[in-house]
C-alpha positions in Angstrom: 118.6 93.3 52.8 118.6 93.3 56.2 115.9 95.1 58.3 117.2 97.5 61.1 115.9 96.0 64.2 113.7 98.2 66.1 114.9 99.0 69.6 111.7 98.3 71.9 111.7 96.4 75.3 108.8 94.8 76.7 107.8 96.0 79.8 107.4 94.2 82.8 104.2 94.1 85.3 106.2 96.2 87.5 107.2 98.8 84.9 103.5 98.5 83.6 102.4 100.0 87.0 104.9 102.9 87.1 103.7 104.2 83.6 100.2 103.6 84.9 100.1 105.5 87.9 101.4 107.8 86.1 99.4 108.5 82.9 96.3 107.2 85.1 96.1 104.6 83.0 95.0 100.8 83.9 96.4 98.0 81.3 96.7 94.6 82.1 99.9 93.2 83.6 101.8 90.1 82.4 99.8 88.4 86.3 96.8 89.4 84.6 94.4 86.7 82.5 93.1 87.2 79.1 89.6 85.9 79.8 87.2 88.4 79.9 84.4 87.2 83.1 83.5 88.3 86.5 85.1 87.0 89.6 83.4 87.1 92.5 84.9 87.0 96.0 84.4 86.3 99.5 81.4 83.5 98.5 80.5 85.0 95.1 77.2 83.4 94.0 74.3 86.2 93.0 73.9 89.0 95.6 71.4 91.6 96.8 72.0 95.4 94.2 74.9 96.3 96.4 74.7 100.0 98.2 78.3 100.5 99.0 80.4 100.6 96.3 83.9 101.3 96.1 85.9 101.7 92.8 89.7 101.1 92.8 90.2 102.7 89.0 89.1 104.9 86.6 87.7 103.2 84.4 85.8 101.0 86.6 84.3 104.3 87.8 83.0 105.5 84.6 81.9 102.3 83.7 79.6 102.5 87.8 78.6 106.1 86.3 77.8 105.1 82.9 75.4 102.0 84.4 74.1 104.6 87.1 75.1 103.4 90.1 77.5 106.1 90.7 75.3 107.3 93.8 76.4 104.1 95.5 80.3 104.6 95.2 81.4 105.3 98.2 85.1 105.5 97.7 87.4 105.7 94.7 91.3 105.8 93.6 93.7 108.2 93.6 93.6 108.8 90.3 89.6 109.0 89.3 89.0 112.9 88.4 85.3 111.6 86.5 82.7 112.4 87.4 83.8 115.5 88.4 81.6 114.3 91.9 84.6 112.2 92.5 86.0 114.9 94.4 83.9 114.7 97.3 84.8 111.0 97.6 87.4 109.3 100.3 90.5 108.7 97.7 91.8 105.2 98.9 95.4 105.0 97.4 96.7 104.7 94.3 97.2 101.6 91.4 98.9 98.9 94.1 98.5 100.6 97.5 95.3 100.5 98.2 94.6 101.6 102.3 92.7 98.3 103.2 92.1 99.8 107.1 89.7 102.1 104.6 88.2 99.9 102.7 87.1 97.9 105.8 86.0 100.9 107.4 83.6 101.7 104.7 81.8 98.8 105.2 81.3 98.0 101.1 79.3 95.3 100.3 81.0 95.7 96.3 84.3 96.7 95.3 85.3 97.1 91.4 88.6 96.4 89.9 90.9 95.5 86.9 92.4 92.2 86.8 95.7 93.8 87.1 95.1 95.1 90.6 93.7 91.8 91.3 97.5 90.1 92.5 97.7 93.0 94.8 94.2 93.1 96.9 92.8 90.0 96.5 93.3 87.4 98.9 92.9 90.4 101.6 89.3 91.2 100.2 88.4 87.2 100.8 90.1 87.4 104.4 87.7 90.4 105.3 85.1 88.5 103.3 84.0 91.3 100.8 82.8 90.5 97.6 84.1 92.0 94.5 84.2 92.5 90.6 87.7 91.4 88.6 87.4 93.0 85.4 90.2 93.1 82.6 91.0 96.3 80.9 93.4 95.9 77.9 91.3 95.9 74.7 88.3 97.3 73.1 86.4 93.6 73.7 87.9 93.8 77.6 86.3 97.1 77.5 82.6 95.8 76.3 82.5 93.1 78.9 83.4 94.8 82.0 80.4 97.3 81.0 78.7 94.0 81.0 79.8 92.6 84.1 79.9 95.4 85.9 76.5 96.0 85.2 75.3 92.8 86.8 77.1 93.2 89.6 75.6 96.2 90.1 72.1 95.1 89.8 72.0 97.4 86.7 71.6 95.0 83.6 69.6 96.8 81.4 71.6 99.9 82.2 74.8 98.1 81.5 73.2 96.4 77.8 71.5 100.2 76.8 76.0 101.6 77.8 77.0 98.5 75.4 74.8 99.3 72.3 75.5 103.0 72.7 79.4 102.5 73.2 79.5 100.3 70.0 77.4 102.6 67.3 79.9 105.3 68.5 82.9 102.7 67.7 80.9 101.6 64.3 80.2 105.2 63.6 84.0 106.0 63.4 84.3 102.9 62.0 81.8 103.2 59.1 83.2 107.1 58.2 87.1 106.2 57.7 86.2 102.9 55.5 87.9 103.6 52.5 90.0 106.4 52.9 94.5 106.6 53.2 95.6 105.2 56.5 98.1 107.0 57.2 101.0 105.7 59.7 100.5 106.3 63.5 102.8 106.2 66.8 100.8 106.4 70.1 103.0 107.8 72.5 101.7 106.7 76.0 105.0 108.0 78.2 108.1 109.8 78.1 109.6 112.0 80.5 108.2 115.5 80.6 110.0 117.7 78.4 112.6 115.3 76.9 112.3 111.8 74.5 113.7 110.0 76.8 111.5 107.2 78.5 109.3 106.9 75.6 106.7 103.9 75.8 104.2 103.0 72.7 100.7 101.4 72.4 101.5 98.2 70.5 99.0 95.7 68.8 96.9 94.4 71.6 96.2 97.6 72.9 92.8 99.1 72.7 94.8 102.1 71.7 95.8 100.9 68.6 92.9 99.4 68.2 91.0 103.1 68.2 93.7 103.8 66.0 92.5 101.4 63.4 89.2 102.1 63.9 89.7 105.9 63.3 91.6 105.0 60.4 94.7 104.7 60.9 97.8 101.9 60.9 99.3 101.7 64.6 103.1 101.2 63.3 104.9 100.7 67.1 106.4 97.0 67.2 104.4 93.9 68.9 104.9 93.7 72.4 103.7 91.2 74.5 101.7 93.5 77.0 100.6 95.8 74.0 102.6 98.5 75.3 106.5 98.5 74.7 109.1 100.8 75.4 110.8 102.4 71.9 114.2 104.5 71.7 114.1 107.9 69.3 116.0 105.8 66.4 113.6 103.5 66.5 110.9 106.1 66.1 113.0 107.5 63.4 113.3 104.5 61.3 109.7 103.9 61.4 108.5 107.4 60.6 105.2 107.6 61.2 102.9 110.2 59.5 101.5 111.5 62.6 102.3 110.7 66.6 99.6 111.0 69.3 101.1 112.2 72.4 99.2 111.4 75.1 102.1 112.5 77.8 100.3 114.0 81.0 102.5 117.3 81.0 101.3 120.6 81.8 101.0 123.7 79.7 101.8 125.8 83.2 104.3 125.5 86.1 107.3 123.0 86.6 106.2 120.1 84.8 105.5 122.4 81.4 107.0 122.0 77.8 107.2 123.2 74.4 105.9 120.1 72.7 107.2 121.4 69.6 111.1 122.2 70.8 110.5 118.7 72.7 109.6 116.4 69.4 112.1 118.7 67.5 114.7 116.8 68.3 113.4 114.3 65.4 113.3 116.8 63.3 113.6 113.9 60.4 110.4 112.3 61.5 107.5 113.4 58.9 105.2 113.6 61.5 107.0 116.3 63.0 108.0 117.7 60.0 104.4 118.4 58.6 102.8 119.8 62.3 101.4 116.4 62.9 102.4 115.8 66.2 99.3 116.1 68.7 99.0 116.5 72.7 96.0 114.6 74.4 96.4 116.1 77.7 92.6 114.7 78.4 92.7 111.7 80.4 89.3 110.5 79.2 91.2 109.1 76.8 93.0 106.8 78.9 90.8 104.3 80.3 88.8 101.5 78.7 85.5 102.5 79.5 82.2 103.0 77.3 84.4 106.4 76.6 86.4 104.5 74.0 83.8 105.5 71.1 84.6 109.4 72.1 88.3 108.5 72.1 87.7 106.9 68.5 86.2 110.3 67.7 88.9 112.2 68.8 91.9 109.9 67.0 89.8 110.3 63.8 89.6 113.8 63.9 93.4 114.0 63.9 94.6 111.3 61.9 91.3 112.6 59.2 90.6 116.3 59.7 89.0 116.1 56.6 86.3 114.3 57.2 85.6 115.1 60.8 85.2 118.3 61.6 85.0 119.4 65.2 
């Protein structure tokens, strides 16, 4: 018999960016490398604990928070909303577009990003000789080393290892309390188009999504892709079937961009996901950045994918 082939595209780097910028999400690009170390611009070699740092993603911000050197950041993205002391910080532009005239006007002696940004910034940071931190952001061992690196770069080492040890006994917690029980089938839905199933993109295997997904338990059922996130029509979502779909779409329960999640995932009525209730919004976007914040997210899949043994 043959198997119906499952309609998911790969996305391309470009693509990759559109979905990011708009979930707030950083995931590495096909440019981006797999190894996990810190490259060092404009000289690189070890440096003075730098005083002005600027952050061009999320999760490189949390990551500058979690080490404690937040109080040196003097500039972040568009899209960083934690700490919520973000807000009082010059925004610089978004995933790609970062406003160089204002980076060299803040006169940084560090700035933090994801290898993914890297193709877009970096031979400008070495022409204006700063020194920065490359970090790669697409799974949960990506994740652990850029608390690492970013540590060091930081001048904040034994902050950084004290953030690694209490990121992974949140991951082995999760871990340890899901060993053993049914592991139920689950789509991660990471965008679609406000208010329809059209556009819909999936974490795939190489994702730290769907690695939280097996760490809380779970089976993450969307298709390989090569980037671990794949685009995946509603018949392909219908043949697989998954027991439950975590929808981590960025709509609003308010104003123009609202929805009616359950009219919207209605239309695949068939699904048992949607049939049983278990379809659930993560409007949070904690959840979308690999930062020491990973073992909350782990929490959070658990407690939906095993309600009973996680209560809130």
């Amino acid at each position: 018999m043959h198997r119906r082939r499952m309609n998911v595209k790969t996305v391309d780097s470009r693509r990759v960016a559109f979905i990011v910028a708009i979930i707030c999400s950083l995931l590495a690009s096909a440019a981006c490398r797999d190894a996990v170390y810190v490259e060092t611009g404009a000289g690189g070699g070890k440096s003075a604990k730098p005083r002005r740092i600027i952050s061009l993603s999320p999760s490189t911000t949390e990551v500058l928070w979690g080490v404690g050197a937040f109080t040196r950041v003097v500039a972040v993205s568009d899209y960083d909303d934690f700490p919520p002391e973000v807000k009082d910080l010059p925004k610089i532009g978004g995933w790609s577009n970062t406003n160089l005239e204002q980076v060299a006007s803040l006169k940084p002696d560090l700035v933090v990003m994801t290898k993914a940004q890297e193709p877009f910034i970096k031979d400008k940071l070495d022409a204006m000789g700063i020194r920065y931190v490359s970090v790669a952001d697409r799974t949960l061992a990506d994740a652990r080393s850029a608390i690492t690196q970013i540590g060091a770069a930081a001048g904040e080492e034994e902050a950084a290892q004290k953030l690694l040890t209490e990121t992974r006994a949140k991951l082995d917690d999760v871990r340890s309390q899901t060993q053993g029980l049914a592991r139920p089938r689950v789509l991660c839905v990471v965008d679609r188009v406000p208010g329809t199933l059209r556009g819909l993109y999936a974490a795939t295997t190489g994702s730290f999504f769907a690695e939280l997904i097996e760490i809380a338990g779970g089976v993450s059922i969307a298709p390989a892709s090569a980037l671990g996130f794949g685009q995946i029509s509603k018949e392909a979502v219908a043949t697989l079937d998954p027991e439950i779909i975590i929808d981590m779409v960025q709509s609003s329960n308010t104003g123009k961009l609202a929805e009616d999640q359950k009219q919207v995932w209605g239309e695949l009525s068939q699904v048992n996901a949607v049939r049983s209730g278990r379809v659930f919004a993560v409007r949070d976007t904690s959840v979308l950045h690999p930062s020491q914040r990973v073992g909350d997210t782990a929490r959070k899949f658990a407690e939906m994918i095993h309600p009973e043994a996680f209560k809130k």
